[in-house]
N, C-alpha and C positions, 0 to 999 in steps of 0.2 A: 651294685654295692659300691659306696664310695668312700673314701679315706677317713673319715670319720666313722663311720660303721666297724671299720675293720680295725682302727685303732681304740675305739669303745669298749669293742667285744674284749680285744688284747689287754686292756685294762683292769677287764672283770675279770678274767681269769688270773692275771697275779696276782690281782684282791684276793680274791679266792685261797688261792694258795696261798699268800700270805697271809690271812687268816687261818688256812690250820696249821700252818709251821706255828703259829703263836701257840695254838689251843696247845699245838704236840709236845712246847717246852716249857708252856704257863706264862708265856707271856700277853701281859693285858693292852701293854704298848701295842705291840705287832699286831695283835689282835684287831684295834682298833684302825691301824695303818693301813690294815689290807680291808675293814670296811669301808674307808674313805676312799680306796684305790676301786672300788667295787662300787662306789656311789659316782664319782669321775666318769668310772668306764661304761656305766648306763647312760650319764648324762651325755657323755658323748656321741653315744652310738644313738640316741634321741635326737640329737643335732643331725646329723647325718640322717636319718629316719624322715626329719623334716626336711632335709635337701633333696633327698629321690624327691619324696611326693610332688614339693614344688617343682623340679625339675619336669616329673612327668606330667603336671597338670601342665606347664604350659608349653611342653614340645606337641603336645597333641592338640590339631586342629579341633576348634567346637564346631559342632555340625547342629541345624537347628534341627 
């Protein structure tokens, strides 16, 4: 797991929350702050998703 994964995930989840503190006081701003904080924090943790894979596709020797 590396720093973009962990700060990805960290991002969906204030989305998160920040999305139902809005829903809990009717606000449509917040609402929507905490789905963009929730689209961030996937893209994020997608970037990092893509750096493992590359990482371990090329630490590991091909064998034919």
């Amino acid at each position: 797991m590396n720093k973009n994964q962990v700060k990805g995930v960290a991002k969906a989840i204030a989305g998160k929350i920040q999305e139902a503190s809005g829903k809990l006081v009717g606000s449509k701003d917040q609402q929507v702050k905490g789905l963009e904080k929730q689209i961030g924090g996937k893209a994020e943790k997608t970037l990092g998703d893509v750096k493992e894979v590359v990482k371990d596709a090329t630490a590991k020797p091909v064998r034919p």
